[in-house]
C-alpha positions in Angstrom: -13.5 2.4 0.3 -11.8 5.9 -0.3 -12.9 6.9 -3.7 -12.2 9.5 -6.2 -15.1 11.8 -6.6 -14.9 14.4 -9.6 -11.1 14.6 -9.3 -10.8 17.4 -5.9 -13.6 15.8 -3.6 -12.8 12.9 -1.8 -15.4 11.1 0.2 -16.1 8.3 2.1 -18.8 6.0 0.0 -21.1 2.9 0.8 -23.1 1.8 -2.1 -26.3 1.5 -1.3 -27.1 -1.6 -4.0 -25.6 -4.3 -2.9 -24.4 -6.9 -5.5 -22.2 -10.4 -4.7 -19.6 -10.0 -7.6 -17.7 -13.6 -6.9 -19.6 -16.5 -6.2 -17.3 -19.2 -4.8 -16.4 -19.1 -0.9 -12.6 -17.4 -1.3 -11.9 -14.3 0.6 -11.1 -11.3 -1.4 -9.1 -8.3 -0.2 -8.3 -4.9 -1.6 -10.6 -4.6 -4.6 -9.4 -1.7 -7.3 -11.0 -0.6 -10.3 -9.4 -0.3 -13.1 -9.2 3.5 -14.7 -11.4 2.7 -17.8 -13.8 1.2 -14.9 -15.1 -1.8 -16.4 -12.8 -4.3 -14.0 -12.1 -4.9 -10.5 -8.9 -6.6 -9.8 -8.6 -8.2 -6.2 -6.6 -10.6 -4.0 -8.1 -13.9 -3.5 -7.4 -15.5 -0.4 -4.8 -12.5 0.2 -2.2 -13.9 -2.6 -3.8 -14.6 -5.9 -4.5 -11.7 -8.5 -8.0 -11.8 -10.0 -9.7 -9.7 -12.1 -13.5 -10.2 -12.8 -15.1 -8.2 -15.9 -17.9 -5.6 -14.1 -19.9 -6.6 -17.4 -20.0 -10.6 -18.3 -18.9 -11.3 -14.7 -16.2 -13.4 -15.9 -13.0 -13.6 -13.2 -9.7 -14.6 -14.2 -6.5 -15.0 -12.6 -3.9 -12.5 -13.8 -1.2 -13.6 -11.2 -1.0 -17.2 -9.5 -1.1 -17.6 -5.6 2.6 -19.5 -5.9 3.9 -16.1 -6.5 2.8 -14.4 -3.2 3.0 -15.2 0.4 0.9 -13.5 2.5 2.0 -12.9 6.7 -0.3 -10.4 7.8 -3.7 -9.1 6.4 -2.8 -6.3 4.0 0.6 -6.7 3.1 0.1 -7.2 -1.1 0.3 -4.3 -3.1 -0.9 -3.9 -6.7 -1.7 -1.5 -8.9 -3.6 -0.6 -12.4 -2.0 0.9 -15.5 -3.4 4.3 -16.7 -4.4 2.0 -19.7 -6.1 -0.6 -17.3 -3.9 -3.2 -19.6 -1.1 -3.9 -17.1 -0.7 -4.2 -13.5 2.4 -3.8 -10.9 2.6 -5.7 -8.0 5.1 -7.4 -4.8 6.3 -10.8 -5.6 8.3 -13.6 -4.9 11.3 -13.2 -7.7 14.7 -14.0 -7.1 14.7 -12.8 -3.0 12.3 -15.1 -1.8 9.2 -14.5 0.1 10.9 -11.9 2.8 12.3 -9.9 -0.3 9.9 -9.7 -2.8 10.4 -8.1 -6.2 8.3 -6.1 -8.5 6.4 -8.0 -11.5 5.1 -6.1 -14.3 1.3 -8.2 -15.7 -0.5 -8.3 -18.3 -4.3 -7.5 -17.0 -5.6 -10.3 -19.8 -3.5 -13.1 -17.7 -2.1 -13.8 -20.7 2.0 -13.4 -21.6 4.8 -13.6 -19.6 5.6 -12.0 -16.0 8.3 -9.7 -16.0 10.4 -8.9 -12.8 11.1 -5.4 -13.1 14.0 -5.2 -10.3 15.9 -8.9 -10.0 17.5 -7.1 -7.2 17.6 -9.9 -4.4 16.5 -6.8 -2.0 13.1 -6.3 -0.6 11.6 -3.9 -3.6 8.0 -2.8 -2.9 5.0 -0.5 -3.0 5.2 0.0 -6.8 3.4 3.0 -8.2 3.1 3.8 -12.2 4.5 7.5 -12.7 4.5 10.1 -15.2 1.8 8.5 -17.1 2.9 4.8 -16.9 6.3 6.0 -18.6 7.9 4.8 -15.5 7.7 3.4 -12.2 8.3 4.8 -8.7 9.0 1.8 -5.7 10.6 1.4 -2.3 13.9 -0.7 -1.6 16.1 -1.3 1.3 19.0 -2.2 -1.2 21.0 0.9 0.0 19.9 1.3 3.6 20.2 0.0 7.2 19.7 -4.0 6.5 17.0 -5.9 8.4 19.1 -9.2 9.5 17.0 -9.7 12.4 13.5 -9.1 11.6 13.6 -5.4 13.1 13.6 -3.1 10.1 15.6 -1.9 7.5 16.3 1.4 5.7 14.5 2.5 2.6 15.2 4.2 0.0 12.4 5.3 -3.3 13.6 4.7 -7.0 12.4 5.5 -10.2 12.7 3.3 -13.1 11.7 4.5 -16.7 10.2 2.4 -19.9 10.4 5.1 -22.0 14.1 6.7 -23.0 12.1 10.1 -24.2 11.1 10.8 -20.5 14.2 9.2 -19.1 16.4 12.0 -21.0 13.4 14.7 -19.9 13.8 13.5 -16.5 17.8 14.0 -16.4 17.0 18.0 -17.7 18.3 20.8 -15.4 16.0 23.3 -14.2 17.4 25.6 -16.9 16.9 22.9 -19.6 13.2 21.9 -18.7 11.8 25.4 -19.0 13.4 25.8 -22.1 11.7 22.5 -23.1 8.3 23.8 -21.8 8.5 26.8 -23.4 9.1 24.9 -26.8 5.9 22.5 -26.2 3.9 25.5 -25.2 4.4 27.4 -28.4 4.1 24.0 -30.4 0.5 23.4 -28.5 -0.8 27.0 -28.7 -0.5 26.7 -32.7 -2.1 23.5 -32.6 -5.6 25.1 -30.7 -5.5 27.3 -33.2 -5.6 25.0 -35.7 -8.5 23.3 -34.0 -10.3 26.1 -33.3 -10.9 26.1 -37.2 -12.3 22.6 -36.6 -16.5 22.2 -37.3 -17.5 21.8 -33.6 -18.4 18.2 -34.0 -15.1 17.3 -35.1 -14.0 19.1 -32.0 -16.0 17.3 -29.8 -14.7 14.1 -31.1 -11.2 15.0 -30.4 -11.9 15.5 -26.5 -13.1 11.6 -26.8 -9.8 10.2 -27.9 -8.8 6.8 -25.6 -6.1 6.6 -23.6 -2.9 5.4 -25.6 -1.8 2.2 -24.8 1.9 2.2 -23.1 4.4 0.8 -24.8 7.9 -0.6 -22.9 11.4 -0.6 -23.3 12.3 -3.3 -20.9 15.6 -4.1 -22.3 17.9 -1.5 -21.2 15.4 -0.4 -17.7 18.2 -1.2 -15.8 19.7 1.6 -17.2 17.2 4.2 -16.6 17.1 3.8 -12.8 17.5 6.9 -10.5 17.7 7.2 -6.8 15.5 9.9 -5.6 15.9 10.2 -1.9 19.0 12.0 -0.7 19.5 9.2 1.9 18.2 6.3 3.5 16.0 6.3 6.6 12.6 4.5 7.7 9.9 5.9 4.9 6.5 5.5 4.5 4.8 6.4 1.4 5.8 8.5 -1.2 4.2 10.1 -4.3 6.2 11.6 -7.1 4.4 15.0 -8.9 3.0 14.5 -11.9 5.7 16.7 -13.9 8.2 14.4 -11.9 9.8 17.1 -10.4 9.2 16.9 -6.8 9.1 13.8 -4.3 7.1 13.8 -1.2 7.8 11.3 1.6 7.2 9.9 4.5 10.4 9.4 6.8 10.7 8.8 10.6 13.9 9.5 11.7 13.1 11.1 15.6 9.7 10.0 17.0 7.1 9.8 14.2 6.5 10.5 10.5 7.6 13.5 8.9 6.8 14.7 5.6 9.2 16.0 3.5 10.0 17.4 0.2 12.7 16.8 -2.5 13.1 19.3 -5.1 14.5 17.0 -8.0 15.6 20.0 -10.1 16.8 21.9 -7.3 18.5 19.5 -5.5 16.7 20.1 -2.5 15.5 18.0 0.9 13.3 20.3 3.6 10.7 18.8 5.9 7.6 20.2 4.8 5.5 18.9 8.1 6.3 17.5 11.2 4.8 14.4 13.2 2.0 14.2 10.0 2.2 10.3 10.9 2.1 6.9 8.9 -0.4 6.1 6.1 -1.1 6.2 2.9 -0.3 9.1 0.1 -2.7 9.7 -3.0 -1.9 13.3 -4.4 -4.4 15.3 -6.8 -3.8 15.4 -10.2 -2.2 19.0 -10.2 0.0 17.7 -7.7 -1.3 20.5 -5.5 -2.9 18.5 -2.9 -1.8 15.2 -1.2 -4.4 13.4 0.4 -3.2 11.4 3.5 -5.2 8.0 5.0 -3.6 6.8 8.4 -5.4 4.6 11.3 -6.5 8.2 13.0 -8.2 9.6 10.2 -7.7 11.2 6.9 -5.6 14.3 6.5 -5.8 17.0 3.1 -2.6 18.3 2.9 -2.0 21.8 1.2 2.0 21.3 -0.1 2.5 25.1 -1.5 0.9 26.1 2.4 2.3 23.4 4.7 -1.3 23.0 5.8 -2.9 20.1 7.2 -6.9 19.9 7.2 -8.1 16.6 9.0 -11.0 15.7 6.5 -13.7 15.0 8.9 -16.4 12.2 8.4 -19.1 9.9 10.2 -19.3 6.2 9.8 -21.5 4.1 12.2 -21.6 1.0 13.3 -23.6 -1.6 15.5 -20.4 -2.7 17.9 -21.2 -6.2 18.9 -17.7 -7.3 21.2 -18.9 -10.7 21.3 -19.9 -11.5 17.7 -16.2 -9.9 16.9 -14.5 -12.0 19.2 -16.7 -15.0 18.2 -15.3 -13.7 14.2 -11.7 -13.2 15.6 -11.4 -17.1 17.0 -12.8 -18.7 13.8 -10.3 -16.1 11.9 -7.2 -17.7 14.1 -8.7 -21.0 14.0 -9.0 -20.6 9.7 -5.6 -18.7 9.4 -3.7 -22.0 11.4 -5.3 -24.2 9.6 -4.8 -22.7 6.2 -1.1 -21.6 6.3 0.8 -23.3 9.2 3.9 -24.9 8.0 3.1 -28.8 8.0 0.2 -29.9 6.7 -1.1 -32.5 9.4 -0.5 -29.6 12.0 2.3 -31.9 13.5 -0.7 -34.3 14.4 -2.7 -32.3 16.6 -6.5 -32.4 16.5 -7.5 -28.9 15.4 -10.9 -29.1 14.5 -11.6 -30.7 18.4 -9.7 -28.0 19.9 -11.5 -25.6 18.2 -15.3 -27.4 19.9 -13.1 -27.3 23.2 -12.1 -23.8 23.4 -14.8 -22.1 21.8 -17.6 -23.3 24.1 -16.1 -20.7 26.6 -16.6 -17.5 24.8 -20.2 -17.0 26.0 -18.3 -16.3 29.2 -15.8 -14.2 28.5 -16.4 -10.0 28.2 -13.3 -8.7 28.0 -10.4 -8.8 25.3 -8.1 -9.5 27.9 -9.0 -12.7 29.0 -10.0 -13.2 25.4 -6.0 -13.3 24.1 -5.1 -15.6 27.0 -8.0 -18.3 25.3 -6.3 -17.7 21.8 -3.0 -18.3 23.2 -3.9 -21.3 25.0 -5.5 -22.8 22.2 -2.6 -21.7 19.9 -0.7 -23.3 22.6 -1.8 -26.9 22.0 0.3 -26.6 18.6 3.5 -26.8 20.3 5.1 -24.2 17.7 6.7 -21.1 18.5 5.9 -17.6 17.1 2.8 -18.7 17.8 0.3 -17.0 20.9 -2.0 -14.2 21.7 -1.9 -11.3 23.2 -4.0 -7.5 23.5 -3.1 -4.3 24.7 -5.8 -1.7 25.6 -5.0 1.7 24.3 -7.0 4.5 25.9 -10.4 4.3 27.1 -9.2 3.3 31.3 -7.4 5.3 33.5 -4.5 4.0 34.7 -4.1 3.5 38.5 -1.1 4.8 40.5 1.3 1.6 41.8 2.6 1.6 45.6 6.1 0.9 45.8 8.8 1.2 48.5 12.9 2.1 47.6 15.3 -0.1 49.8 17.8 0.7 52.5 20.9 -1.0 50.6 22.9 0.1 53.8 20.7 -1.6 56.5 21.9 -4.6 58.1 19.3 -5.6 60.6 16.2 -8.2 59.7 14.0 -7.5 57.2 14.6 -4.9 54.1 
């Protein structure tokens, strides 16, 4: 797990003291804490959201398994309220599984769910902005549609519960500095009246809680802005935490590029090329953007343009036939768990499973390892359903003897 360590240091942690939180024989994914620290909320069995209570151990189910469908490991999304009282996540409103919406949670499990978008799009990757005064999320209602399963166009929106920071938000450049200049007069009379303060009562001020958000959900579809200038294949994307700048991923050549939007400015640059996919988490100055992909993790400097890779060491005892041995019961599970009829269209599957898995003492290389998934997945008769593994690196590849043919030549032979 990436953590957050002292606000600027991130680092990549194993706890040493080891403790089994749930203890019935799910499978959880994704586990976040929530900000006051005392929860964990997680997906069970990769749909359901549960929270369990770090203290009397308690776990209850904030968000029922009907509402998610899960295709590939890691494709939920939630996320905590600065007030750890409410949670956002992906799920199936009014577009069906293929175009979820966003749901807005109470983090008791009590109340009702509210669907934040009703858009019939695919709205996603929901992230609280502005402290919780709005919400920043992805959405291909705009863009390129996906009608055949390969890809659509994206596009980030901000919604606002609050019409204070919705006005704020509308401000010109010219406008919000004249605002700031108004609070920062207001606030440097106020420290002066606290400086007269007994120290203790001082002290007690820094303690205050965080506020508990309060909505206006009744006129949210009112408050909705399009950020990005146009559509295009995005990533991630994180919004400052005055709101005025947007940073994004976007491929529109070959790769991810990350690029800016100046809100007030009305501006769109790309801020670094061929950065690549992953995940955005920026500090809370808004100075720094930290960047997780499958190659590593990146520190990005935004008033720079530098990249830092943020180096670490993580060991492991690689065992390629205790994975593949995990891999097969992981198919096996994952077919018997979700496939679409519940008798499996009458094939045997726990017999298949004794028949095929009696040869993977023998086989030592992932190759021949996808060709016994397939051929087990196989037996199903199903499509969309096989096997298959592509070695990236690690061999070097062999030159192939060819010939080019004499299209002119009429005697024997070619």
């Amino acid at each position: 797990t990436i953590v957050r360590k002292e606000e600027k240091q991130f680092t990549y942690a194993t706890e040493l003291k080891e403790e089994r939180l749930t203890k019935s024989n799910i499978t959880s994914f994704q586990p976040q804490y929530s900000p006051d620290g005392k929860e964990i909320a997680f997906l069970e069995n990769r749909t359901a959201i549960r929270v369990i209570n770090l203290k009397s151990k308690a776990v209850r189910t904030v968000m029922d398994a009907k509402y998610q469908y899960s295709y590939a490991d890691g494709d939920q999304w939630f996320q905590w309220s600065p007030d750890s009282k409410w949670i956002l996540s992906d799920f199936i409103g009014i577009g069906g599984w293929n175009n979820k919406d966003v749901v807005l949670l109470k983090a008791d499990g009590k109340g009702e769910m509210v669907n934040l978008t009703e858009s019939g799009y695919s709205d996603t990757n929901a992230k609280w902005v502005l402290g919780g005064k709005a919400m920043i999320w992805t959405s291909d209602r705009a863009g390129y549609r996906s009608h055949g399963s390969w890809g659509a166009e994206d596009d980030t929106y901000i919604m606002f519960f609050d019409a204070e920071a919705y006005d704020r938000f509308l401000m010109n450049k010219e406008e919000t500095a004249l605002l700031e200049e108004a609070e920062k007069e207001k606030a440097g009379k106020k420290d002066e009246k606290d400086a007269k303060k007994k120290k203790g009562d001082a002290d007690k001020d820094k303690e205050k809680k965080v506020e508990p958000l309060k909505f206006d959900l009744a006129n949210r579809f009112d408050r909705i802005v399009r950020l990005t200038v146009n559509s295009s294949f995005m990533g991630d994307a994180v919004l400052t935490p005055k709101g005025d700048k947007l940073y994004y991923l976007a491929a529109f050549e070959s790769g991810y590029d990350l690029w800016e939007h100046d809100l007030k400015e009305n501006s769109t640059k790309i801020l670094l090329k061929g950065v690549g996919g992953g995940s955005l988490l920026p500090d809370k100055k808004g100075e720094n953007i930290f960047m997780c992909t499958g190659g590593g993790m990146k520190k990005i400097e935004i008033a720079g343009s530098k990249t830092t890779p943020i180096a670490f060491e993580s060991f492991f005892d690689y065992q390629p036939g205790g994975e593949r041995a995990y891999i097969f019961d992981h198919v096996w599970q994952q077919v018997d768990d979700k496939f679409y009829v519940k008798d499996l269209q009458g094939v045997d599957w726990p017999l298949y499973k004794k028949s095929y898995e009696k040869f993977l003492p023998y086989i030592n290389n992932n190759y021949d390892f996808a060709e016994l998934l397939s051929e087990m997945l196989g037996e199903l008769n199903a499509s969309h359903t096989g096997a298959r593994y592509s070695g990236a690196g690690g061999a070097l590849a062999t030159a192939a003897l060819g010939v080019f043919y004499d299209d002119t030549y009429n005697g024997d032979g070619l």
